[in-house]
Backbone bond lengths (Angstrom), bond angles and torsions (degrees), N, CA, C in turn:
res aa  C-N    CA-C-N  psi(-1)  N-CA   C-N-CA  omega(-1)  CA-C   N-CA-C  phi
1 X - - - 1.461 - - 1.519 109.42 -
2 X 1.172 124.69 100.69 1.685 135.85 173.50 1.837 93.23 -51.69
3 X 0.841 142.49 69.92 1.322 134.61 148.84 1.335 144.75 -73.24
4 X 1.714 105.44 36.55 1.487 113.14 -171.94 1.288 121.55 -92.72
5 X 1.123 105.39 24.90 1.548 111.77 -152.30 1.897 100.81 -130.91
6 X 1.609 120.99 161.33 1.693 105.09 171.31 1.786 68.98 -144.08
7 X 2.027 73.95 147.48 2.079 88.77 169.22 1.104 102.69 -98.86
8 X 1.492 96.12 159.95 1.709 108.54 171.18 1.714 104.97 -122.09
9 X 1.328 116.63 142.55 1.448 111.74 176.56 1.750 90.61 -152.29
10 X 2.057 92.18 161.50 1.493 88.82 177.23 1.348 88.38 -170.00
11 X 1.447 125.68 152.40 1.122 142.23 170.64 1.319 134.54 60.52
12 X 1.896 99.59 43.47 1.226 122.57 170.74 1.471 110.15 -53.38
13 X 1.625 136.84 -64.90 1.223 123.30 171.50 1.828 90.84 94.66
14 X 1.558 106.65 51.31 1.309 92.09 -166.29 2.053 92.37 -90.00
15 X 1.837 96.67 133.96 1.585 92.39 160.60 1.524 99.87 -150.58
16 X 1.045 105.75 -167.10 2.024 118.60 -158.89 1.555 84.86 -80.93
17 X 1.413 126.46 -20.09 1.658 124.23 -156.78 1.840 97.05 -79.03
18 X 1.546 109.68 -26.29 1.936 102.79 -158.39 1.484 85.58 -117.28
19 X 1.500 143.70 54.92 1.457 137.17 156.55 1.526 110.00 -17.47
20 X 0.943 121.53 -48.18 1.767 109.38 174.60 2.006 118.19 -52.01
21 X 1.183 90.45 -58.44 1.576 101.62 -177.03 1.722 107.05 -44.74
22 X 1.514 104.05 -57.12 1.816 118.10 179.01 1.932 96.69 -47.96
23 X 0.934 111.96 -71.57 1.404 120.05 -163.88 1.716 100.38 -62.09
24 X 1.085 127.49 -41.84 1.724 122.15 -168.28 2.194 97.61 -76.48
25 X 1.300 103.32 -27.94 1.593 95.65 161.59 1.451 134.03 -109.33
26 X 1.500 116.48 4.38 1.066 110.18 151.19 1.710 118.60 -72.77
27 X 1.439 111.48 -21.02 1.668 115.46 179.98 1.926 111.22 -71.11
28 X 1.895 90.01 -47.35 0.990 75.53 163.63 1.880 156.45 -72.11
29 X 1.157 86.70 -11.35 1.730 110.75 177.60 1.830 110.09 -69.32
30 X 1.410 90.00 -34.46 1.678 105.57 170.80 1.419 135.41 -75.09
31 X 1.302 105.74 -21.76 1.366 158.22 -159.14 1.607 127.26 -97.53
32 X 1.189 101.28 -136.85 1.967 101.76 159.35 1.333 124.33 -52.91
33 X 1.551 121.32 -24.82 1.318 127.30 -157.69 1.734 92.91 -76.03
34 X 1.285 111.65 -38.77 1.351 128.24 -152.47 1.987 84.57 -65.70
35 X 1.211 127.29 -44.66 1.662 105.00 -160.70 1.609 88.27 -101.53
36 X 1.198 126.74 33.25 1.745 101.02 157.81 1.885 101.54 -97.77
37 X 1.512 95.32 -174.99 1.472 107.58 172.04 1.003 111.10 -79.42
38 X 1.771 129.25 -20.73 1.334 115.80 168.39 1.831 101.53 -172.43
39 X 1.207 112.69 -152.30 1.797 115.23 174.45 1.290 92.29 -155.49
40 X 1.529 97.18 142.66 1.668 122.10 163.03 1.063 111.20 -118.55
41 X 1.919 126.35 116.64 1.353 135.09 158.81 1.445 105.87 -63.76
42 X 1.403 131.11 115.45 1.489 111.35 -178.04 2.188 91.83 -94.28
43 X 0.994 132.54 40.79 1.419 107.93 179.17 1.516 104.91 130.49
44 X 1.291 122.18 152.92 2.209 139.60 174.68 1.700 82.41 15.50
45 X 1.371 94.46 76.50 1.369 101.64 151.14 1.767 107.33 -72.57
46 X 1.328 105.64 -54.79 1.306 123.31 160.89 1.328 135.45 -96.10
47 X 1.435 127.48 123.19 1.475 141.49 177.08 1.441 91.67 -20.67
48 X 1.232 149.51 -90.33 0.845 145.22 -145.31 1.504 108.83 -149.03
49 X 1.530 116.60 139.80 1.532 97.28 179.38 1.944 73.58 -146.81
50 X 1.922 111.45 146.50 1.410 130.71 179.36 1.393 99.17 -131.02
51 X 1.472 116.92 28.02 1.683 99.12 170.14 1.543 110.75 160.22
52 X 1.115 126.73 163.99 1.626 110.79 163.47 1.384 112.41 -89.62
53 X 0.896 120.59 21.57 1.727 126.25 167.92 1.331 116.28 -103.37
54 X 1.165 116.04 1.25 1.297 131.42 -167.04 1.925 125.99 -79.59
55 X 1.450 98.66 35.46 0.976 100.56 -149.02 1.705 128.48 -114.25
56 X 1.545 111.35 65.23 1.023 119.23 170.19 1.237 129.26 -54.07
57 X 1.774 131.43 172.82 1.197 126.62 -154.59 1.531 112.80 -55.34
58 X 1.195 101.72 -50.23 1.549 126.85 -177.17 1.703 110.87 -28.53
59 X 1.877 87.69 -72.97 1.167 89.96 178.51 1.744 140.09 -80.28
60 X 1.677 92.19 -1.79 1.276 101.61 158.45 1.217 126.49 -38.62
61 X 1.738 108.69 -77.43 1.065 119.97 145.60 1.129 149.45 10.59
62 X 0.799 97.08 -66.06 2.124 115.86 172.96 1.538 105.14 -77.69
63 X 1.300 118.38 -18.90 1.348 114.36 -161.60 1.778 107.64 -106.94
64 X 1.687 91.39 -20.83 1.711 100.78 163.23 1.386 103.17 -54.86
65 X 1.581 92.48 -62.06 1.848 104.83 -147.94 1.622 98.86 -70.69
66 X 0.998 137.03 -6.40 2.178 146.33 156.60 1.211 92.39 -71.21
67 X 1.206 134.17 -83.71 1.548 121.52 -179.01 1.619 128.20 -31.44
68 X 1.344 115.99 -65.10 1.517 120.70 161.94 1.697 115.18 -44.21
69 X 0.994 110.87 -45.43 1.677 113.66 169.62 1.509 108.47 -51.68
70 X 1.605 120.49 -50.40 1.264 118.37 -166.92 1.457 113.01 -87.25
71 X 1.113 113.85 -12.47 1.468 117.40 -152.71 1.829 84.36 -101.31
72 X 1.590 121.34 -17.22 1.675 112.58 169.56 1.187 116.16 -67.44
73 X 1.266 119.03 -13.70 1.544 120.98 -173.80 1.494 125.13 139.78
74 X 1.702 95.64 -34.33 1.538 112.40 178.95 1.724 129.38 -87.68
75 X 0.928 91.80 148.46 1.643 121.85 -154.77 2.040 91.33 -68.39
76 X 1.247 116.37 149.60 1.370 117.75 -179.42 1.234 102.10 -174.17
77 X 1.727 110.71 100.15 1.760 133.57 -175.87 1.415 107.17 -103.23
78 X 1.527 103.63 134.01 1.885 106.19 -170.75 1.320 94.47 -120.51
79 X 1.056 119.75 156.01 1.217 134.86 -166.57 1.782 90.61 -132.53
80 X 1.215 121.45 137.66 1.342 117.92 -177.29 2.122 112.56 -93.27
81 X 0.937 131.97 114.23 1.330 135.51 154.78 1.181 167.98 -113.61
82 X 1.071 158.23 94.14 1.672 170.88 3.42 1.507 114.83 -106.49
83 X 1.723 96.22 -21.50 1.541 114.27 -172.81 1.384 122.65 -110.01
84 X 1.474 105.45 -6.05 1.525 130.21 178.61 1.563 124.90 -155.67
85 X 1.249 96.64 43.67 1.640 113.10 166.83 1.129 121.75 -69.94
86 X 1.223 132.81 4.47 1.536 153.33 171.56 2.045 101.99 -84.96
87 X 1.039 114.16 -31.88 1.800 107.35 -153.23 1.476 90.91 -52.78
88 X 1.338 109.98 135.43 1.017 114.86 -178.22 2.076 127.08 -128.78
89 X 1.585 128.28 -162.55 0.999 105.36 174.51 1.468 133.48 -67.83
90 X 1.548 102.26 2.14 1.755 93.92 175.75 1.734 109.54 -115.50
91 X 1.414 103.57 18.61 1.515 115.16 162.02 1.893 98.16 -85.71
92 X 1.040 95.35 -52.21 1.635 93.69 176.83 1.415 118.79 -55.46
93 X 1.483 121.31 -41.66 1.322 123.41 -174.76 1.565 94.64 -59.15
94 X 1.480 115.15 -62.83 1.519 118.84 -153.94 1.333 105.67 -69.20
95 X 1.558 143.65 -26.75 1.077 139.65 -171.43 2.017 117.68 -95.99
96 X 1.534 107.93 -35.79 1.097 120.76 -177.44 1.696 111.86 105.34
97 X 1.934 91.94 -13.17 2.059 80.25 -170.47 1.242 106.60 -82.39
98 X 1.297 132.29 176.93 1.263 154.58 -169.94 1.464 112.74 -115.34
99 X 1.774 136.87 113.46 0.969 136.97 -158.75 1.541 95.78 -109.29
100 X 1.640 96.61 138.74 1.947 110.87 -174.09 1.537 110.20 -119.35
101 X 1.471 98.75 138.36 1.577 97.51 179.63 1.278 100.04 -49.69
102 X 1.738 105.86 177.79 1.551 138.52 176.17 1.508 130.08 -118.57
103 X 1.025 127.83 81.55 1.665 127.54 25.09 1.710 101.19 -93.66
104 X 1.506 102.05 178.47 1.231 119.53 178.27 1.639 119.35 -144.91
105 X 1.037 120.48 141.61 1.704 113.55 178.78 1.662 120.45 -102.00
106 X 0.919 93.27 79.27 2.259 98.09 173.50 1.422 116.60 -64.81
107 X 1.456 100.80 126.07 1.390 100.02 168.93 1.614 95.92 -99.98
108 X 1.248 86.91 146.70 1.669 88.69 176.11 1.573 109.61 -146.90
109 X 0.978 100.47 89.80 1.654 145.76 175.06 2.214 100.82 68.52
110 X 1.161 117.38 -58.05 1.481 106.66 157.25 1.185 123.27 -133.80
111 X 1.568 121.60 12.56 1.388 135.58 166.87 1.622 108.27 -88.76
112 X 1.016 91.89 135.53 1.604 112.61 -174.36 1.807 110.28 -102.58
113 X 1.349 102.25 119.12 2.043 84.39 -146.79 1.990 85.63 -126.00
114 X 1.318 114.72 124.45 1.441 111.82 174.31 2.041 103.46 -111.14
115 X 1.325 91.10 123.25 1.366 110.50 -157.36 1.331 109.52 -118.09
116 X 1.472 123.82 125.74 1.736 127.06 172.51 1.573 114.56 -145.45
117 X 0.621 107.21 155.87 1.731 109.01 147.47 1.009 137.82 -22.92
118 X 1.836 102.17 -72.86 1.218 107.95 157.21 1.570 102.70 132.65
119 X 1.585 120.83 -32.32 1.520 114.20 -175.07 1.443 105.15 -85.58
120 X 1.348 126.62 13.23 1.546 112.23 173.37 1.675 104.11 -95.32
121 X 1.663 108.90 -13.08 1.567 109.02 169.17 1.566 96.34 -81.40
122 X 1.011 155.50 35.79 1.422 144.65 169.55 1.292 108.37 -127.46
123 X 1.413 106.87 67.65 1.606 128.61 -176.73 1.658 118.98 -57.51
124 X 1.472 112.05 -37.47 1.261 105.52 -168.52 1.448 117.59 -109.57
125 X 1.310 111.64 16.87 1.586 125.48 148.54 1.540 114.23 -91.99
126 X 1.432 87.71 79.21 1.986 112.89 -168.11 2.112 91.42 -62.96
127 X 0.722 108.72 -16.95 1.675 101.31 -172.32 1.488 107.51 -89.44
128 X 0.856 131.01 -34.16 1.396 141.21 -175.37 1.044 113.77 -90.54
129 X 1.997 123.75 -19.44 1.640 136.20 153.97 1.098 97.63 -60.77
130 X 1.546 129.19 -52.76 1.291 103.24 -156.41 1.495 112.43 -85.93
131 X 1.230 139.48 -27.97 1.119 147.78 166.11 1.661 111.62 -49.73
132 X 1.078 115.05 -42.60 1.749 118.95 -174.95 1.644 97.63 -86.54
133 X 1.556 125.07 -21.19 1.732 104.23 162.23 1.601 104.02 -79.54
134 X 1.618 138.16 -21.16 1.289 117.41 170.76 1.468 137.66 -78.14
135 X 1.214 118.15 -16.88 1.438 129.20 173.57 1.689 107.31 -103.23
136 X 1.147 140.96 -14.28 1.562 130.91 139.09 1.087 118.52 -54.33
137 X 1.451 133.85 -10.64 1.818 119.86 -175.53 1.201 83.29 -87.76
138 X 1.744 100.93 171.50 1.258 125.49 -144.10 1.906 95.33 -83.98
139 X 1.902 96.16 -55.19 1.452 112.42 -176.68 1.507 108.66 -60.87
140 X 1.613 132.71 -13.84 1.632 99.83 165.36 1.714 104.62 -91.35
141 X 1.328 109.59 -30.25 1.624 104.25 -170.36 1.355 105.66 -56.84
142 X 1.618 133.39 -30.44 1.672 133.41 163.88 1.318 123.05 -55.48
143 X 1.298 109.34 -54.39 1.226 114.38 160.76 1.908 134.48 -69.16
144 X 1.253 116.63 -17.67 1.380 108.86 165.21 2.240 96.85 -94.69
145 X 1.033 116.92 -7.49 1.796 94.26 174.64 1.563 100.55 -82.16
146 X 1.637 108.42 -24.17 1.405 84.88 -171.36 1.921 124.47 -83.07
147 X 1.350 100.37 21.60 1.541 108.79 173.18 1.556 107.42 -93.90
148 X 0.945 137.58 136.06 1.304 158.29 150.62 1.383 111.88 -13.22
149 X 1.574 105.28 124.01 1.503 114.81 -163.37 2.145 104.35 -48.87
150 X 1.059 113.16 -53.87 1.908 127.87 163.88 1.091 82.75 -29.09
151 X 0.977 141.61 -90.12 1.957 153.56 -134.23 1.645 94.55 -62.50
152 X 1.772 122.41 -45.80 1.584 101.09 -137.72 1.851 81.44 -112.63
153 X 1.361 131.77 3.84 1.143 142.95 176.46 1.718 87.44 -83.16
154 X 1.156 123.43 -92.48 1.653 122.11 -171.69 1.663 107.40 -25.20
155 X 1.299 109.81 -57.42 1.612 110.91 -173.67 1.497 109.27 -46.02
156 X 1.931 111.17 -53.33 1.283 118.93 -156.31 1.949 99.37 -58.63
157 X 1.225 103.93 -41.94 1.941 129.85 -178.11 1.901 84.03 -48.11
158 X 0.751 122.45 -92.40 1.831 142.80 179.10 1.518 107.16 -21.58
159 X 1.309 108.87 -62.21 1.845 106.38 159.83 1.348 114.69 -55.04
160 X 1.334 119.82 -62.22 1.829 111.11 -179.15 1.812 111.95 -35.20
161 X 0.887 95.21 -51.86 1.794 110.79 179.39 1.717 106.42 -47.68
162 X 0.897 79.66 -81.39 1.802 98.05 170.80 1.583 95.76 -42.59
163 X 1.047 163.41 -71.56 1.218 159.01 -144.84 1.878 108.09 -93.13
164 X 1.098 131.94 -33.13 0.958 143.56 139.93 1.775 111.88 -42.10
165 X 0.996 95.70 -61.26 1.989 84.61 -179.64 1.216 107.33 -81.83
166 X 1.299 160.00 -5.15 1.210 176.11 -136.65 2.015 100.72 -131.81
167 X 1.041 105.57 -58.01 1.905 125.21 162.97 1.326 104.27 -39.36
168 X 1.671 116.87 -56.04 1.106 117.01 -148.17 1.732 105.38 -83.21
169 X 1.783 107.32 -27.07 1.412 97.36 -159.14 1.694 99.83 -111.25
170 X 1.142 108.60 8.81 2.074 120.36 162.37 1.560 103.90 -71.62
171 X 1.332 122.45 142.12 0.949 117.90 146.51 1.243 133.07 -80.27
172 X 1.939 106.96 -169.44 1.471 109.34 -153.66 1.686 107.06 -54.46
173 X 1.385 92.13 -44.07 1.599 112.65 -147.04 1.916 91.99 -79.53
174 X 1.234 134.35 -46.61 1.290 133.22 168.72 1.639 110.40 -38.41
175 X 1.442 125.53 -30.34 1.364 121.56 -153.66 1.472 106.18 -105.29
176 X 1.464 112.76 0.46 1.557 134.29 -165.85 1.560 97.60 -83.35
177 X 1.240 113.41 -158.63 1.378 145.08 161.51 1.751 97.54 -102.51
178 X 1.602 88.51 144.89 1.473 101.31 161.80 1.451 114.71 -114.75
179 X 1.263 109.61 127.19 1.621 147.47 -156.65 2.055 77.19 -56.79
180 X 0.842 145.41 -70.92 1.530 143.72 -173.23 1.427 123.04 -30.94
181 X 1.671 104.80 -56.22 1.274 137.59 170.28 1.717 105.03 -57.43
182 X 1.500 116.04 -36.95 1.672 107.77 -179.58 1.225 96.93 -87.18
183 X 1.106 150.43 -10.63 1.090 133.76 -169.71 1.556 130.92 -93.08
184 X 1.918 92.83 -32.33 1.469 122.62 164.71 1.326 103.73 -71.18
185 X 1.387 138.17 -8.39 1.262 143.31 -153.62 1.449 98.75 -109.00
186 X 1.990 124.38 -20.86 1.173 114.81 -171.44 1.526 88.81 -104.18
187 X 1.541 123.51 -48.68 1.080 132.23 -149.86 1.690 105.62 -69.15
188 X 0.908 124.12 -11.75 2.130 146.97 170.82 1.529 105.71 -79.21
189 X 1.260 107.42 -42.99 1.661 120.60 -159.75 1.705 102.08 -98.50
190 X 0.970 112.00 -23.09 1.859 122.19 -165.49 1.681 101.58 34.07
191 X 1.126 101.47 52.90 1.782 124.12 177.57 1.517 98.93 -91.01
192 X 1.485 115.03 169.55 1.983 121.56 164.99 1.493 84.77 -130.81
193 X 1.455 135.60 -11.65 1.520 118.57 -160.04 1.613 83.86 -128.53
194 X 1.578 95.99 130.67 1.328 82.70 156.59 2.072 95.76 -138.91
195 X 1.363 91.43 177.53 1.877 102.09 -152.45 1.315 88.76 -131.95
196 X 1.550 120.65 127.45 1.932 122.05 153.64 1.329 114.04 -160.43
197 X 1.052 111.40 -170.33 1.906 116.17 -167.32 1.427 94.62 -141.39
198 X 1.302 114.03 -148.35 1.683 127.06 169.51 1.168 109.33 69.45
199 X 1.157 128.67 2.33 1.789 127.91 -169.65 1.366 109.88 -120.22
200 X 1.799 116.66 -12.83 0.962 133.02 162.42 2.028 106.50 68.43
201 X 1.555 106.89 -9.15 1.380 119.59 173.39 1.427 115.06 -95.34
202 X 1.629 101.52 80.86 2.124 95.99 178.55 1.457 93.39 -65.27
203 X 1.357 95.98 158.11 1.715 138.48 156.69 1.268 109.61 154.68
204 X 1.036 95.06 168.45 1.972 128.38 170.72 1.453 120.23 -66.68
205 X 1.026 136.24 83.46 1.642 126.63 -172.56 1.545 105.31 -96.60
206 X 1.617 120.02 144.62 1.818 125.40 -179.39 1.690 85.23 -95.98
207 X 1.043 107.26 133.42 1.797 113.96 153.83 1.409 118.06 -139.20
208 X 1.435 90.83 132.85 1.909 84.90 177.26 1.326 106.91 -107.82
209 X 1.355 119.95 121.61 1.327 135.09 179.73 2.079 107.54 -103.46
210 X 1.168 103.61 106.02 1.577 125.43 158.60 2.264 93.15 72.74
211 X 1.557 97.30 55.87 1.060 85.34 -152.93 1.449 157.84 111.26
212 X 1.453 111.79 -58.27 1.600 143.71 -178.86 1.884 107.30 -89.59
213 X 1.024 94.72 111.02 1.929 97.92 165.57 1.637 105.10 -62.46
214 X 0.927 96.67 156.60 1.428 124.86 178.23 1.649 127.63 -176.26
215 X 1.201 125.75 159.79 1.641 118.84 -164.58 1.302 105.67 -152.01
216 X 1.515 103.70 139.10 1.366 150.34 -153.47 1.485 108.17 -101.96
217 X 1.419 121.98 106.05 1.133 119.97 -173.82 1.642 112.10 -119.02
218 X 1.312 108.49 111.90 1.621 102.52 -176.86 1.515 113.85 -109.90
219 X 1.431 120.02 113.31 1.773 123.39 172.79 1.528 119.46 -41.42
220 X 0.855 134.91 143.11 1.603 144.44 147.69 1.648 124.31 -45.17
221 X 1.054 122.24 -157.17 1.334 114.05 -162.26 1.462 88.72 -147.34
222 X 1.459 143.91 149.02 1.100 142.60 140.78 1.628 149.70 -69.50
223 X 1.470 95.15 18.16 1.261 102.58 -171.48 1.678 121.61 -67.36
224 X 1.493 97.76 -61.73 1.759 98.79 172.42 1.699 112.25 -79.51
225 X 1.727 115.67 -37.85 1.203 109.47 -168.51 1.734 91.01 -137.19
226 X 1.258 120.86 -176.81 1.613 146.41 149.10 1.058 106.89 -49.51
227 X 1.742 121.45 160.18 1.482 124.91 159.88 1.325 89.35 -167.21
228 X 1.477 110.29 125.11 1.230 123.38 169.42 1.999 116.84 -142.76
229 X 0.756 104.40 173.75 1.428 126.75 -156.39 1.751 109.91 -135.45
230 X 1.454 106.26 96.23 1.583 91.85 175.48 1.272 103.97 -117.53
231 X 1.777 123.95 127.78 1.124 161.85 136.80 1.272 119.90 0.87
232 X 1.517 161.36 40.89 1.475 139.79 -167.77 1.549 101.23 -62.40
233 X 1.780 101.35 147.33 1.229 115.14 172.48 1.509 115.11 -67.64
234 X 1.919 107.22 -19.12 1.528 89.64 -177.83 1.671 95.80 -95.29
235 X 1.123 136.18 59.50 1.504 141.49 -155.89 1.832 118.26 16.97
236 X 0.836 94.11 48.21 1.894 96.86 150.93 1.185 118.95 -114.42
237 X 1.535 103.85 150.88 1.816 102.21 -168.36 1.541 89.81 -134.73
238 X 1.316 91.07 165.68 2.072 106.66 169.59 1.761 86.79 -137.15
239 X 1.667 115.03 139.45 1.343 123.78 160.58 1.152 92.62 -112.45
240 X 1.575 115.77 114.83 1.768 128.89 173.12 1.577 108.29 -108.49
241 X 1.409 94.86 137.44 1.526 114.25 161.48 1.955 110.82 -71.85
242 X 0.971 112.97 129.53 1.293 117.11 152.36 1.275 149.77 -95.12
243 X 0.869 115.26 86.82 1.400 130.77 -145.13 1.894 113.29 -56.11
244 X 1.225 141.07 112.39 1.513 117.77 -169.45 1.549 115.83 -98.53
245 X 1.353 131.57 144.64 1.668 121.74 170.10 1.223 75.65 -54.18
C-alpha cells in the first residue's frame, strides 16, 4: 500500500437530490481513500445538515461508509462548512471522524499545511460575513436545534434559496477570496501551503507573501465530477479531477 500521501476533498454537497455525487464517494472512501495516510473533509460535505439527528437515508449512508473508513484504521478530519456548520459531537460518535476548527494549521510530518474552508477568506462579500458571524455563535445554534427537525429542515431549504439568489446577483470578484485575507492567512500560520474549498474555483495559485513564495491550493466542487488533492509527505501534490460515468 503506497500510503505516503493524505487526500484533501471539499464541497461534495452530498444530498438524496445528486445520487451520482453520494455513490461516486461512497466508492471512493472504499477505494483511493483506503491507501492514503488519511482524508480531510475541508467543509458541505453535505448540502445541508440542521442537527445530528438529521439523518435520512442518504445521509445515513455516508455516515456508514465514514465509519467503515475509520473503523479500518484510517484517520478522517472534517472541517465544518457554510452548509454544515452544525456537524456535531454525535456526528463524530456515529462516524469515527474527528471535527477541526476553522481554519486550522496541520503539520503533517514536515509540511506545515494552513487549512480552512475557505468562506472566512471571502472578505468582501460583507453580507455573508455578517450572517456567517450570526449563526456560528453558540446562543443561535441552541436555539435554532432546539426547533423541531420539520421546522429546521424548511428553514435550512429557505436559506439555500436565499443564498443561491444572493450567488447569483454578487459579482465575480465579491465571491472570491480577498488577496489581504490570504495573506494574513499565511503570515498567522508561518505556512508556504495553504489548502480550501468554498470558492468552488480549483487550481494552484503562486503568492508571494512579505517576499516569501508560497501556494494556494483551492478544491473543486462535486457536483458534475470529484476533485481531490493528494498531499506527498515529501511535499508534492497532484489536484485531480474525477472524472464520473
Amino acid at each position: 500500500m503506497n500510503n505516503d500521501h493524505y487526500l484533501f476533498v471539499s464541497d461534495l454537497h452530498l444530498d438524496a437530490s445528486l445520487p451520482p455525487a453520494v455513490d461516486q464517494f461512497l466508492t471512493f472512501l472504499d477505494g483511493p481513500a483506503r491507501a492514503a495516510c488519511g482524508l480531510y473533509i475541508l467543509g458541505d460535505l453535505f448540502e445541508a445538515w440542521v442537527g445530528d439527528d438529521d439523518l435520512d437515508e442518504c445521509r445515513a449512508s455516508v455516515c456508514a461508509a465514514l465509519r467503515r473508513y475509520t473503523d479500518s484504521g484510517l484517520p478522517c478530519h472534517v472541517v465544518r462548512g457554510n452548509r454544515d456548520f452544525l456537524l456535531g459531537s454525535a456526528f463524530e460518535a456515529r462516524t469515527g471522524c474527528r471535527l477541526l476548527p476553522d481554519p486550522v494549521l496541520l503539520q503533517l510530518g514536515e509540511l506545515r499545511v494552513f487549512v480552512c474552508h475557505g468562506d472566512l477568506l471571502c472578505r468582501d462579500d460583507v453580507a455573508y460575513q455578517q450572517l456567517r458571524s450570526i449563526v456560528r455563535q453558540s446562543r443561535w445554534q441552541k436555539a435554532f436545534l432546539a426547533l423541531d427537525l420539520a421546522t429546521r429542515r424548511v428553514l435550512a431549504g429557505a436559506a439555500r434559496k436565499g443564498s443561491q439568489a444572493h450567488t447569483s446577483r454578487a459579482g465575480y470578484r465579491i465571491m472570491d477570496v480577498n488577496p489581504q485575507a490570504v495573506a494574513a492567512g499565511f503570515r498567522v500560520s508561518d505556512a508556504r501551503l495553504m489548502i480550501h474549498g468554498h470558492t468552488h474555483r480549483p487550481g494552484i495559485h503562486d503568492e508571494t507573501v512579505d517576499g516569501q513564495a508560497a501556494t494556494r491550493i483551492v478544491l473543486g466542487d462535486w457536483y458534475t465530477q470529484g476533485s481531490c488533492l493528494r498531499l506527498y509527505s515529501d511535499g508534492r501534490y497532484e489536484l485531480e479531477a474525477l472524472p464520473r460515468d
